[in-house]
C-alpha positions as CSV (number, residue, x, y, z in Angstrom):
1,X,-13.0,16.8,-15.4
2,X,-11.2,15.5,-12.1
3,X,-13.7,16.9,-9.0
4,X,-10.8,17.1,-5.7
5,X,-12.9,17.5,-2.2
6,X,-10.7,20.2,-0.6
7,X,-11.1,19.9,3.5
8,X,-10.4,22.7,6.3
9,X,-11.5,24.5,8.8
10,X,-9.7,27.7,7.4
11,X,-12.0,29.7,5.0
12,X,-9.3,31.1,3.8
13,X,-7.2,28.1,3.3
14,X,-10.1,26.6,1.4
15,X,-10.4,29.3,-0.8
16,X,-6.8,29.8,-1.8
17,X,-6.2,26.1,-2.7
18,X,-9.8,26.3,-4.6
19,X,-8.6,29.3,-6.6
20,X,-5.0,27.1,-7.5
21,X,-7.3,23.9,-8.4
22,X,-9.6,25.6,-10.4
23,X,-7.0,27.4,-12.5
24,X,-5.6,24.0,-13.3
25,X,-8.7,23.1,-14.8
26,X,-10.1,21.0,-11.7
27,X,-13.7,20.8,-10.1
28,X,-13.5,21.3,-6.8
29,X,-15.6,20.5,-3.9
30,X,-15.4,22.3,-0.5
31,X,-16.0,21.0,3.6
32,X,-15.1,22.8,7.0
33,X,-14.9,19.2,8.5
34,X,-14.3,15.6,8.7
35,X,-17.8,14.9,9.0
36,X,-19.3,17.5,6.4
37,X,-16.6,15.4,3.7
38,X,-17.8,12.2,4.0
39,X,-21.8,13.4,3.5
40,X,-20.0,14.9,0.2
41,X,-17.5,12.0,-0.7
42,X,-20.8,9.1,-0.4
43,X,-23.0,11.8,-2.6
44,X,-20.8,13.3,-5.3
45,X,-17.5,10.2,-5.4
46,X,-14.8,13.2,-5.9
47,X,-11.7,11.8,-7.4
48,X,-9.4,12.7,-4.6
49,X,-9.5,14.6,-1.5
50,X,-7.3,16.9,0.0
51,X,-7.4,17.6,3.7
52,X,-6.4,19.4,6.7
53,X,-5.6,17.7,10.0
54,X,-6.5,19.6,12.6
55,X,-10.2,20.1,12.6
56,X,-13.5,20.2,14.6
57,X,-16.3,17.9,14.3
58,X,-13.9,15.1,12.7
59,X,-10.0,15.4,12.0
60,X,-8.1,14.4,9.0
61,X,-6.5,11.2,10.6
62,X,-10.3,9.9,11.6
63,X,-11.6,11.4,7.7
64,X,-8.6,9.2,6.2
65,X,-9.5,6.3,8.7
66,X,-13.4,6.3,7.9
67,X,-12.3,6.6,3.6
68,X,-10.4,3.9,3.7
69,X,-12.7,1.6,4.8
70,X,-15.8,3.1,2.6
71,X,-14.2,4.5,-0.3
72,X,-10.5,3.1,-0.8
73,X,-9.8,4.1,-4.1
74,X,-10.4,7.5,-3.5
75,X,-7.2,8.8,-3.1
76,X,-6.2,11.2,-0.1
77,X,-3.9,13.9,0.3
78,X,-3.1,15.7,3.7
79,X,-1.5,18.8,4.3
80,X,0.6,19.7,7.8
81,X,2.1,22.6,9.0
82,X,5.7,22.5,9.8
83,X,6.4,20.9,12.9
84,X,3.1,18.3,12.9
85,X,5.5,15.6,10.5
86,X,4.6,13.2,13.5
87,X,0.7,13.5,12.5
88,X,1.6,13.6,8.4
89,X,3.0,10.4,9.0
90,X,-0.1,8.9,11.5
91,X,-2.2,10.2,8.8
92,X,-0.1,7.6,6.0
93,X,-0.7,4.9,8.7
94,X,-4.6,5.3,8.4
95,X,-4.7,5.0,5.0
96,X,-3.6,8.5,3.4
97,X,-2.2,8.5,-0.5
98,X,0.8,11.3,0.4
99,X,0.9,14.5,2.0
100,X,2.3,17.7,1.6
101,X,3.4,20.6,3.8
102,X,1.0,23.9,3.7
103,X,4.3,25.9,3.1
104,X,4.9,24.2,-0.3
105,X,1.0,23.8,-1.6
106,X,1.4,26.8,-4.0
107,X,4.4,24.8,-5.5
108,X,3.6,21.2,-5.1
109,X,-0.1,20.8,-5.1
110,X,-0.4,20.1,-8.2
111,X,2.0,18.0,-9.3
112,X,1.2,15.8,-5.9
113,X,-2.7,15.5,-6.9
114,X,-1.5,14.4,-11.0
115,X,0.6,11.6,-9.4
116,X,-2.0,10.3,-6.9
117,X,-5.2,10.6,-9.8
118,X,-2.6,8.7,-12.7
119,X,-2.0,6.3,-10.0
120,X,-5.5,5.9,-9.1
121,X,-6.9,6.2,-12.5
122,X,-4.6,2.9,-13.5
123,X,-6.2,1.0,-10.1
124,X,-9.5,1.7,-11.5
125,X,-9.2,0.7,-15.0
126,X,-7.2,-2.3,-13.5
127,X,-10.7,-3.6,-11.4
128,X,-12.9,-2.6,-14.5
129,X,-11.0,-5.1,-16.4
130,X,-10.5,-7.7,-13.9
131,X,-14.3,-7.4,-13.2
132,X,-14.5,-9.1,-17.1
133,X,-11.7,-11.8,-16.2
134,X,-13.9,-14.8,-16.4
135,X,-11.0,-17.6,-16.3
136,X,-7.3,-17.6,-14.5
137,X,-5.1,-20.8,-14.5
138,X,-1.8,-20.8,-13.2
139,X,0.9,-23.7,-12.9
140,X,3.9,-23.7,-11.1
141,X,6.7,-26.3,-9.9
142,X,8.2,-26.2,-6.0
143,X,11.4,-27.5,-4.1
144,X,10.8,-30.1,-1.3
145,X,11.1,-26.9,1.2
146,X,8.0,-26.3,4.0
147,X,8.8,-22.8,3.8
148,X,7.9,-22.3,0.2
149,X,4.1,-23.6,1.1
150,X,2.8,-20.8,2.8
151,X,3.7,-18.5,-0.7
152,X,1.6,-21.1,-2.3
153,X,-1.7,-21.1,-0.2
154,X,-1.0,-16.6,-1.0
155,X,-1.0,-17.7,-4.2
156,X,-4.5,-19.2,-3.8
157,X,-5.2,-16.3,-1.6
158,X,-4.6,-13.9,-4.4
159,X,-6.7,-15.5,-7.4
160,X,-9.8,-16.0,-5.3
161,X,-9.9,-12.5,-4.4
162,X,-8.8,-11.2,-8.4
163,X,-12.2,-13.1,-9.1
164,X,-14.0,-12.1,-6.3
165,X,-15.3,-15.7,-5.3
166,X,-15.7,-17.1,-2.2
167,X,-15.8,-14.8,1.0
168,X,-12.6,-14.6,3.8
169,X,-13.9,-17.7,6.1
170,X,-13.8,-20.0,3.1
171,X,-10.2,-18.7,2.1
172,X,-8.8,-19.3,4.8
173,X,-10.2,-23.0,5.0
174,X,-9.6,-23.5,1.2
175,X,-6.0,-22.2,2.5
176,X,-5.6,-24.7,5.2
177,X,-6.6,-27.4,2.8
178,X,-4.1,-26.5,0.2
179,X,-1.2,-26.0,2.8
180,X,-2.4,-29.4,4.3
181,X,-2.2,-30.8,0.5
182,X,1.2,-29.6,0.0
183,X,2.9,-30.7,2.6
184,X,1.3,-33.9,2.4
185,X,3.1,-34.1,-1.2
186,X,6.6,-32.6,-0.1
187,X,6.8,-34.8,2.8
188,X,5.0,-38.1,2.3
189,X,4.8,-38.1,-1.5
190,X,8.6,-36.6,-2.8
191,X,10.4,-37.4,0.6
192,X,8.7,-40.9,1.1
193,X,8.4,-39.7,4.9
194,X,5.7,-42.0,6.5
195,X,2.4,-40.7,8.6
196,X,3.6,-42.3,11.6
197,X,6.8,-40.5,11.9
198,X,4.8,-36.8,11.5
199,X,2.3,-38.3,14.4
200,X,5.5,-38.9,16.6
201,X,8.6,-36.6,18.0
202,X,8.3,-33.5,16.2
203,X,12.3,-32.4,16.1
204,X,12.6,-36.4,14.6
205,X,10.5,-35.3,12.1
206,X,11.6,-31.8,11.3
207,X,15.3,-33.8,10.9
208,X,14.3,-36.7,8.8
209,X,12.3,-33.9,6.4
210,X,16.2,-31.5,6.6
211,X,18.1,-35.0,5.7
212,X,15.8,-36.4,2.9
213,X,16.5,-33.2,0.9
214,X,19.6,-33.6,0.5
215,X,19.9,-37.0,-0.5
216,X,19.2,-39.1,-3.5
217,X,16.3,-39.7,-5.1
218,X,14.2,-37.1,-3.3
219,X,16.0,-34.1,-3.0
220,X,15.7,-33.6,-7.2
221,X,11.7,-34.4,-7.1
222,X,9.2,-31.7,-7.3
223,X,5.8,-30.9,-6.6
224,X,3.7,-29.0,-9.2
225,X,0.7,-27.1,-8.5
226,X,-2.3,-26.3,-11.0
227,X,-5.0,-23.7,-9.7
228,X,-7.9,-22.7,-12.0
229,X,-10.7,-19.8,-11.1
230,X,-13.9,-19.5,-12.8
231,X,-16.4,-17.0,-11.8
232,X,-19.1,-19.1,-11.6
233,X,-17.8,-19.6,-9.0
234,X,-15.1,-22.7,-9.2
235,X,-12.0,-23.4,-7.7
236,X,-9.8,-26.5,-9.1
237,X,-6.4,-27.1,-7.4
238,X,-4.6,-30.0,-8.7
239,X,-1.5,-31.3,-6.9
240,X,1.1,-33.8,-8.0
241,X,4.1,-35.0,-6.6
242,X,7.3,-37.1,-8.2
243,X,7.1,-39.8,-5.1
244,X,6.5,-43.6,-5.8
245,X,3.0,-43.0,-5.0
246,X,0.5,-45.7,-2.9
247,X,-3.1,-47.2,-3.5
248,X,-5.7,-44.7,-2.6
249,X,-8.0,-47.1,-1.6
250,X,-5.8,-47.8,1.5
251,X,-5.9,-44.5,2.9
252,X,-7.1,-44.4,6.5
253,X,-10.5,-42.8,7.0
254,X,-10.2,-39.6,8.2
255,X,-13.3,-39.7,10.1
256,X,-13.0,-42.5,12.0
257,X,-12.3,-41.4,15.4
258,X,-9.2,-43.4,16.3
259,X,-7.7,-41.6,13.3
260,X,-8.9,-38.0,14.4
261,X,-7.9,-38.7,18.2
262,X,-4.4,-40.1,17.1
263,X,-3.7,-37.1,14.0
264,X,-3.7,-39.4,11.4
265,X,-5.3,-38.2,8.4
266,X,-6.0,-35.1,9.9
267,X,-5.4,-33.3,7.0
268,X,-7.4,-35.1,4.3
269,X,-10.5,-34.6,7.1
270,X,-9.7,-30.9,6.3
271,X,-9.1,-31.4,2.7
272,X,-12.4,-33.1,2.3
273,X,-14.4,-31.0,4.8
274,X,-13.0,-27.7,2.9
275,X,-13.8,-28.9,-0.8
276,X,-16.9,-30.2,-2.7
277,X,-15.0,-33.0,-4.6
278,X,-11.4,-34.5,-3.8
279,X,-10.1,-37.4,-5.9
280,X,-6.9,-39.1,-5.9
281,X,-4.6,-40.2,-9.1
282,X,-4.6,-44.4,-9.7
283,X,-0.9,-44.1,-9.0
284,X,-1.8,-41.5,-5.8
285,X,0.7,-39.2,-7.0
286,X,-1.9,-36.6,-7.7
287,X,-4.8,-35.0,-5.2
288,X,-7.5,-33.1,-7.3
289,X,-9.6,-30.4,-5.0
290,X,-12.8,-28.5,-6.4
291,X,-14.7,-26.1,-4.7
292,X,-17.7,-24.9,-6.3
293,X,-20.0,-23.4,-4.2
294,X,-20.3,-21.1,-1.3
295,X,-21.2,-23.2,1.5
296,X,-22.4,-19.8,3.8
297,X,-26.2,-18.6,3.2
298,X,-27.4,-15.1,3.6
């Protein structure tokens, strides 16, 4: 049985949205204040709540704010008075599931609060199942086009936090060395576009990179991307481009510092400060990047 957490500083409001609930078959809960609900939501985890805005002690719009960073999937539903839209609509902003106007409770109430607990319901059942994903591997194949890089490092993003590795520091590094990674492919693997070029006049650059694409042999080579999570936790990226390729063994070393002062090789200095283990294809066509560890102690 559903428990909803009904909030307002009306006794009489309370009562006659408790009576409704109830007849419906629902648990229900009751607090006079924003305060007084969260003691309630942290103790008894209702499956929704439905509040009031204007209230002493703690309003809805701070409740809804304070929820949603404790407790997000509970979901919340505020009800306004006629006139107070402009606060229904703050109250969205902060984090609230939907709202609905106290002149139309009797009527909508309930359908509302079946929407928001399917929907919610589903979100649950989603992270108890991807709390048992052990393994995701995704491949995919990109245009020579900068702009498409940034979906890629979301990408990244979005797999690291499905399996719950690594904390928001470390994804944004792993994401600059991917985005470093793929550009590095696009533009000095498939487009054959050298370091010193990038190092120099930046709307030289930018041109070269718009003419290369549409000519003959680059503008038809791709760049494929291979990402594999483990919850152990272990991240594997694997990027390859279709370029000619070069002899790994002559790449500068990023840490010398002529190359950091002058830019060159900046991004393999982030690539291999980021990851555990980078290793390059014989043909250097292909850059391999594993993380396996969280480098942050407690």
């Amino acid at each position: 049985m559903a428990m909803i957490l009904i909030v307002d500083d009306s006794t009489l409001q309370r009562n006659t949205l408790q009576k409704i609930l109830l007849q419906a078959g629902y648990a229900v809960v009751q607090a006079s204040n924003g305060r007084e609900a969260l003691d309630i939501v942290r103790r008894d985890a209702p499956s929704a709540v439905v509040t009031d805005i204007h209230m002493p002690e703690m309003d809805g719009i701070a409740l809804v704010g304070y929820l949603r960073k404790e407790i997000p999937s509970v979901p919340v539903l505020v009800t306004t008075d006629f006139g107070n839209e402009d606060l229904a609509v703050r109250a969205l902003r902060a984090g609230a599931s939907s709202y609905v106007a106290k002149k139309h409770l009797a009527r909508d109430i309930l359908q509302i609060l079946d929407e928001l607990l399917t929907v919610a319901t589903v979100k649950q059942q989603e992270a108890f199942f991807l709390d048992r994903l052990t393994v995701t591997e995704n491949e995919f194949t990109i245009e020579n086009n900068p702009d498409l890089v940034a979906h890629v490092v979301s990408h990244v993003e979005s797999l690291m936090l499905q399996m719950r590795i690594f904390d928001e520091s470390e994804h944004v590094q792993i994401g600059v060395a991917v985005h470093e990674a793929t550009v590095n492919a696009i533009v000095h693997g498939n487009l054959e576009i050298s370091s010193e070029l990038k190092s120099g006049d930046w709307q030289t650059y930018h041109d070269t990179v718009a003419e290369r694409n549409k000519m003959d042999p680059y503008q038809t080579r791709r760049v494929t991307i291979s990402v594999r999570a483990t919850r152990e936790p272990m991240l594997t990226i694997r990027i390859k481009d279709q370029g000619k390729g070069y002899d790994p063994n002559k790449l500068p070393d990023p840490t010398d510092i002529e190359n950091i002062l002058m830019g060159c090789g900046r991004g393999l200095l982030l690539i291999r400060t980021f990851f555990d283990t980078v290793t390059h294809s014989p043909s250097g066509n292909e850059i391999t990047m594993v993380k396996r560890k969280s480098t942050r102690t407690a």
